[in-house]
Every structure is written in C-alpha cells, then in structure tokens.
N, C-alpha and C positions, 0 to 999 in steps of 0.2 A: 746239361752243361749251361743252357740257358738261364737256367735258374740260379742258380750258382753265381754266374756275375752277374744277374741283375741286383744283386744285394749289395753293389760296389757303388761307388760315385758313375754316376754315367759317362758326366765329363771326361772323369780319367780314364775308364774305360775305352773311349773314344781317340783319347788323347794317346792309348798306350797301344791303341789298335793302329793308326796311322803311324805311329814310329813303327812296330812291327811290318808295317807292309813296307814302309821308306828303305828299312836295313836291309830290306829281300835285295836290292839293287847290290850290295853285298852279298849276301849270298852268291849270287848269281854273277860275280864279279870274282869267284875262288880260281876257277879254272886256273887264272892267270900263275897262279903260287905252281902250275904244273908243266905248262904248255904254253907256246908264243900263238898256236894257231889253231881255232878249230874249225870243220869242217860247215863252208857253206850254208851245204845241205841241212844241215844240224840247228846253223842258227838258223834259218826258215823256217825249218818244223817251227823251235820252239817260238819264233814269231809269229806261227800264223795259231796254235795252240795258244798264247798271249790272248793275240786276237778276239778267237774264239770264246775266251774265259771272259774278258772284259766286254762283249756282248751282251753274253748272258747277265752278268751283274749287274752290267746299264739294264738292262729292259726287266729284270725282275726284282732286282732292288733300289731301283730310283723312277723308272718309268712309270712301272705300275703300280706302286706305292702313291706317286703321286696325283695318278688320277683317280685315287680311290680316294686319296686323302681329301680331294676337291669336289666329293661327293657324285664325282662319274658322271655319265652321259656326255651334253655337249659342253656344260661348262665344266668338267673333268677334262676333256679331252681337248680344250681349246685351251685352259691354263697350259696343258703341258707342251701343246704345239708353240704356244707364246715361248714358255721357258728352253724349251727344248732347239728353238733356233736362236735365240737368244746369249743361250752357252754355246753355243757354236760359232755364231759370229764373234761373242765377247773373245774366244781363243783362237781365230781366226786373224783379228784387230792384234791379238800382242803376237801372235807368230811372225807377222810383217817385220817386226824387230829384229828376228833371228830366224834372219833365211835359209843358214845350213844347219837342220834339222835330219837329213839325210842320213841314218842308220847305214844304209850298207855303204856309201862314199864313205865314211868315216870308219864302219870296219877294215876299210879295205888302203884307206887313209897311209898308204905308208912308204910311197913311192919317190916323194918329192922331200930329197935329203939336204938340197941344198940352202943354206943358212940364209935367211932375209932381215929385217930389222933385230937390231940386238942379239943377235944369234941365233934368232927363233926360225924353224923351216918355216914353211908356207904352208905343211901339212898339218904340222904340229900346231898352229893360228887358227886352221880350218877345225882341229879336234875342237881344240877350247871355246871356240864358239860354239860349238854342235852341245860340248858339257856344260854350256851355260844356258841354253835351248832346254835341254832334257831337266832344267834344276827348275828352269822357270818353266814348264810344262806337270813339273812333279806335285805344283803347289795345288792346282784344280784339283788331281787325284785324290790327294790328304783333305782337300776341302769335301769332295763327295760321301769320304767315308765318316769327316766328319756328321756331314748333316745328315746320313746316315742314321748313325745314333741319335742325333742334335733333340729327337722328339721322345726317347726313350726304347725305339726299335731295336731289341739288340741283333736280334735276327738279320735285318736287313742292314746294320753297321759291319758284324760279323761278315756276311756274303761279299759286299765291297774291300772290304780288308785284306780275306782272301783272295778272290779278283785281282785286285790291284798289285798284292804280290807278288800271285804268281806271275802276273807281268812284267813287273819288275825286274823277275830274274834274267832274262835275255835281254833284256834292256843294260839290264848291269854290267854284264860281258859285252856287248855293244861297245859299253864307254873304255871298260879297262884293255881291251888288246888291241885298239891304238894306239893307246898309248904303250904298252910291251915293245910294239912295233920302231915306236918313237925313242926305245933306248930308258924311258921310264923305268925305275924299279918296280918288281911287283909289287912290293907292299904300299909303294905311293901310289899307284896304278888303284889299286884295290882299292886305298881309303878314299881317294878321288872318285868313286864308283859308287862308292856307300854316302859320301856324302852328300850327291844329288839327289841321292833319296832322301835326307834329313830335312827337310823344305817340308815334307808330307804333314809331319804333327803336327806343323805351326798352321799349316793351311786345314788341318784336322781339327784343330782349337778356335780355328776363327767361323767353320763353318757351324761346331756345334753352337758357338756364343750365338750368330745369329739365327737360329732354328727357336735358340731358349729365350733371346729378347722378344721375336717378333714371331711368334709361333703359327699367326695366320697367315704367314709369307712362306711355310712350310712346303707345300705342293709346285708352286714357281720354284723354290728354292732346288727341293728334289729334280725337279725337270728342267732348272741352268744347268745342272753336276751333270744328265743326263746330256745334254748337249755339248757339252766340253769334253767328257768320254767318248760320246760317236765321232766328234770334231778329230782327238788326236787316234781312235780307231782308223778310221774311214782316210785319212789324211798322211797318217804316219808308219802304224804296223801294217795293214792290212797290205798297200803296196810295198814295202819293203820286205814283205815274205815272201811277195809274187816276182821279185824283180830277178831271179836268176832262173832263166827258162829250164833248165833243166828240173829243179824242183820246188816250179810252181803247182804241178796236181802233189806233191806231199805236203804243202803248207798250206791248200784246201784241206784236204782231208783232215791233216794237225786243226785245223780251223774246226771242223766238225769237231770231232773229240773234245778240245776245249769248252766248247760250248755245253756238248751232253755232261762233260763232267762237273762242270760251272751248276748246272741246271739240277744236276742231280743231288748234288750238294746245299744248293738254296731249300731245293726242298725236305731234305734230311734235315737240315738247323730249322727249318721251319716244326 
C-alpha cells in the first residue's frame, strides 16, 4: 500500500490524509441521526481508547522519528526535549484563550434552559465556546500529520492520520449531543461536529510547507507536533475519561488497548 501512494504528490497526500482524519469528527458525530443520549460509560471507553491511540502515534511517529532524524544520542534527544515542551507550552499559551475546553461539562451541558442575551441559554454560550476550543485545538493535529509526511515519511504521515482519527471520533460526539440536547437539529448538530474537524488539512498544508522549505527544522518540528499531542492528551482526554468514578478502571483498560492497537498498526504500515 506504501508503495502505491508514494507515486502521488506528497503534499496531496498529506493534504488528503488530514482532511480524512478532520471528517472522522463526523463520523463519529452519526450517532446523533439515532439517539439524544449515549451511555457515559461508553464515551469513557471510547476516550480513554482515543487516548491510548494518540499516545502511541505521538511516541512512534513523531517522537522517535525525531530523534533519529537528529542523529540520536544527546543531541537527538535534547532537540526533542527542546521541541517537545515547547509544543506544550506553545498549546498551553493559546488554551488560556478558551477556558471551557471541558468534554464531559459540555456532554452533559444541558441543564440550564433558561434564555440569557439574545435568547441564547448560558448552556448553549458554554457549548460554543467548548466548539470553538476543539476547532482551535484541531489545527496542531492536522499540522502533526502534516509534518508527518512534510519529509516524504508515508509511514509515519499514515500512523498520525490514523491516530488522529480515530480520536476524533468521540470527540465528534462530544460536540454534537450538546448540542441534540440544546434542541439543535441533528443534521446541524452533525455538520457543526465535522466542521471542527475541517481546520485539520489547513493545519496539515501548512505543516508539510514548512518541513519542505526548512527541512533541517525537521526533528524540532517533529518533536513541537509531539508536544501539542501529549499537551491536549495529558490535559484534555486522558482526565476526561477518568472523570466518572464508576468507569474510570474501563477507560484505563480502553487506554491499554488503544495503545497496543495504535502500536501494532505503526508497525504493520511500517
């Protein structure tokens, strides 16, 4: 399969790989077309199995690619410590902008019916910040899988693509049954869901352009995307899988699994 689209433009490759993960936020936004409510427990799992995939694809297709790309030892592994808090603090600095980031407050978002400015609830104000959080959170993602590819890797563009996907999808449902809740139609619910993932390819395009101008920026580059990934990991899914006591040992476990599958997958495309 490798082979196969390496004979394509890379760019578009890269370019078509980050819309493909951005639309997962759609996929993963269907439910809504059947049901106002799913179970908890269920978005847990799939968040902490999120989680788990998006680990794996930081540490074996951005981590370790970069400190191989830097020639390994200590100035291998000193670029990516640079890089690697770097992207963490740089998505750290623009979270401050959007405080209600909170996945399960905003699943759960749907109690406060009463009308505030212009007619809009207070709950429904709190969604739309949360889905303008997640659009502006979506842009690092598409940039990782950009630079991904950005050097010719398909392998390791492909693994992030996937990744990012498949987290995508409970993220997507995240967004749309708040809004079900809020009296939203599904089909607006839905397209509002997919289109915070549409941010991805742009931020996919911009990361390959600077991997192909500045190519010896490559390994920092790799190990920023890596630090913006553990940043919204460690910061966003990981406690929001954990946050409903009853099933926080299933959204470890889902965490495990994510991970071996993530892993087992990097090295089958490998």
């Amino acid at each position: 399969m490798l082979d196969y689209i390496s004979q394509f433009n890379i760019i578009w490759v890269g370019i078509i790989a980050s819309l493909a993960a951005g639309m997962a936020t759609g996929i993963g936004a269907l439910p809504v077309f059947f049901t106002r409510d799913v179970p908890k427990k269920l978005l847990d799992a799939l968040l902490g199995a999120a989680a788990g995939v998006m680990l794996a694809a930081t540490s074996f297709s951005l981590i370790i690619p970069a400190i191989e790309k830097a020639g390994g030892g200590i100035n291998g592994a000193s670029i990516a410590l640079v890089g690697i808090l770097s992207g963490g603090v740089f998505l750290d600095v623009v979270d401050k902008f959007f405080p209600n980031t909170n996945l399960s407050a905003n699943y759960a978002a749907n109690t406060g019916r009463k009308s505030g400015l212009l007619g809009i609830s207070p709950s429904l104000r709190r969604i739309w910040i949360f889905i303008l959080a997640i659009t502006v959170h979506n842009f690092p993602e598409g940039m990782a899988v950009g630079v991904g590819f950005g050097d010719g890797d398909i392998k390791n563009g492909l693994s992030l693509a996937i990744g990012i996907g498949l987290q995508n999808m409970p993220e997507g449902l995240a967004v749309a049954l708040p809004l079900i809740r809020e009296g939203v139609p599904g089909w607006k619910a839905f397209l509002i869901a997919l289109a915070t993932g549409l941010v991805e390819p742009i931020g996919g395009g911009l990361g390959i352009g600077l991997v192909r101008i500045a190519r010896p920026t490559l390994p920092f580059t790799l190990a920023f995307a890596a630090g913006a990934m553990l940043f919204v990991i460690a910061h966003e899914i990981i406690p929001e899988s954990q946050n409903s006591q009853g099933s926080s040992k299933l959204a470890t476990h889902a965490l495990l699994v994510g991970f071996v599958i993530m892993m087992f997958m990097d090295v089958v495309l490998g």
